[in-house]
C-alpha positions in Angstrom: 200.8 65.5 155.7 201.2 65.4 152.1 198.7 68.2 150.5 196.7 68.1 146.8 195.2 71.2 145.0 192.5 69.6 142.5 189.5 70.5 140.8 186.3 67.9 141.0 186.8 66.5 137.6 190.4 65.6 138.8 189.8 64.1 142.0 189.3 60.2 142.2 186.1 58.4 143.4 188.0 57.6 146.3 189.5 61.0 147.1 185.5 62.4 146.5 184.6 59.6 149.1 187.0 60.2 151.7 186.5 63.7 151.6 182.6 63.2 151.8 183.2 60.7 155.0 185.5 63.6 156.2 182.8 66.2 156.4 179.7 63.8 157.1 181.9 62.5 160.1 182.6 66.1 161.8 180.1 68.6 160.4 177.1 66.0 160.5 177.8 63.2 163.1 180.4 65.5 165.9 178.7 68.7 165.8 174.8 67.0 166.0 174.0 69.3 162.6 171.5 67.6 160.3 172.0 69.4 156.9 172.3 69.2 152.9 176.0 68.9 152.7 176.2 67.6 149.3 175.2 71.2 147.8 175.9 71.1 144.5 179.2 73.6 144.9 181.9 70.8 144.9 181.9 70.7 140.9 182.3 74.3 140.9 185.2 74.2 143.8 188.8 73.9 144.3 189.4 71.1 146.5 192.9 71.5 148.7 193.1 67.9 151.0 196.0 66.6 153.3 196.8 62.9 153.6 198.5 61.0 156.0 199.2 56.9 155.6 197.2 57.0 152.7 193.8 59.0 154.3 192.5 62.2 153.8 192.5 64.2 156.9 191.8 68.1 156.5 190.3 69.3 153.6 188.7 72.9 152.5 187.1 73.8 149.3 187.8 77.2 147.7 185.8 79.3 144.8 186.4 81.9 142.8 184.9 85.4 143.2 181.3 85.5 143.0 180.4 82.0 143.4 179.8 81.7 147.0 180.5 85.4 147.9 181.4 88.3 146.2 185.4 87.6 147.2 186.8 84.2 146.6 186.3 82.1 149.6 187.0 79.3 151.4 184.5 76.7 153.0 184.2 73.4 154.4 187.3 73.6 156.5 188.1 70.6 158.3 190.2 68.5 160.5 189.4 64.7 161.5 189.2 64.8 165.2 192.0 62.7 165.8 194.4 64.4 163.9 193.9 68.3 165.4 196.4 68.3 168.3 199.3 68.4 165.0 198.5 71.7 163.4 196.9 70.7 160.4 194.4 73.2 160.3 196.7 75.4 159.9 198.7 73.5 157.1 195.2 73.4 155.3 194.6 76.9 155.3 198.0 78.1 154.5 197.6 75.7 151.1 194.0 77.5 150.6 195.2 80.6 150.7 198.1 79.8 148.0 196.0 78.3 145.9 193.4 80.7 146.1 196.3 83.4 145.0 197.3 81.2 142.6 194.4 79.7 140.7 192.3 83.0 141.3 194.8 85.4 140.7 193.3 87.4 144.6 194.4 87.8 148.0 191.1 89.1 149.4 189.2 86.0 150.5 186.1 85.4 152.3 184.8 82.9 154.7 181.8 82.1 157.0 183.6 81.2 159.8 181.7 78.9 163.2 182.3 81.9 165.9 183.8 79.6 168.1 186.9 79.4 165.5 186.9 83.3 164.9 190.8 83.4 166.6 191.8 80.3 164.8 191.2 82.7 161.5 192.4 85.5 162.5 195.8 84.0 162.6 195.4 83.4 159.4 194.9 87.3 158.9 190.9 86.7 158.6 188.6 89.8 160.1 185.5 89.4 161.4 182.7 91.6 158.9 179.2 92.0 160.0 176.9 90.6 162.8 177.0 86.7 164.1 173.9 84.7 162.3 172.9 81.3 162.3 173.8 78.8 159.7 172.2 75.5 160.1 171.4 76.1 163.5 175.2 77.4 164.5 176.2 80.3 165.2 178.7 82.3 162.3 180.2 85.3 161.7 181.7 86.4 157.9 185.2 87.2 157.5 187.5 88.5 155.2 191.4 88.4 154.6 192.2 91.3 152.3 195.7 91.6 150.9 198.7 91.8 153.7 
C-alpha cells in the first residue's frame, strides 16, 4: 500500500470521491449507521489515504489542536472490508501519527475511538479517558496518546 499525506485543497476529485465511497461504504452501509458524514471538517483536515492497484483503501483524517478536540486528533479511521486481514490499519495509523508530529508539531493526540476497537488503539499507545457514550447510536470511548 502506497500512502499520501494531503490537505483538501490538494486532493483530486477522484481521491475526495473514493475516500467519500470509502466511508459511506463501511461507516454508513456495514455498520447500519444513518448519519451526516459529510460534516464540513474535511476542508479543515489532513487527509493520510493508502492505495493499492490504483484504489483507496484505508484512510483517516487528522486536525490540528483545537479543531475537533482540545489535542490534535485523528478521525474517520478506516479500512475497506476486504482489505483488513493485511494490516493496513495499522499502516494507516502509524502514517497519522507522523504526520500529525510532523505537520502539527505534537505527539499528544486524541481520538473517539468505537469501544469495540479500544485494543486495536492501544497498540498504537492510545488510552482510554473518560466514560463510554454514544455517538450516532454506537457506543465510544475518548482516547488519548500522549508523548512516548
Amino acid at each position: 500500500m502506497k500512502i499520501y499525506t494531503k490537505t483538501f485543497n490538494e486532493l483530486s476529485i477522484e481521491e475526495l470521491y473514493q475516500i467519500l465511497q470509502l466511508r459511506s461504504e463501511v461507516f454508513v452501509v456495514e455498520q447500519d449507521c444513518v448519519y451526516q458524514d459529510v460534516d464540513g471538517k474535511d476542508q479543515k483536515a489532513l487527509h493520510v489515504f493508502g492505495e493499492k492497484d490504483g484504489r483507496i483503501v484505508a484512510y483517516t483524517r487528522c486536525f490540528a489542536p483545537g479543531l475537533y478536540f482540545s489535542e490534535a486528533a485523528i478521525g474517520r479511521v478506516v479500512v475497506k472490508e476486504s482489505q483488513r486481514k493485511f494490516g493496513l490499519g495499522h499502516e494507516i495509523m502509524k502514517e497519522s501519527v507522523r504526520a500529525i508530529s510532523e505537520y502539527y508539531q505534537t505527539e499528544t493526540i486524541a481520538l473517539s475511538a468505537q469501544t469495540y476497537l479500544v485494543k486495536f488503539y492501544q497498540e498504537h499507545s492510545f488510552e482510554p479517558v473518560g466514560d463510554e457514550y454514544l455517538e450516532d447510536g454506537i457506543p465510544h470511548i475518548k482516547m488519548i496518546r500522549s508523548s512516548i
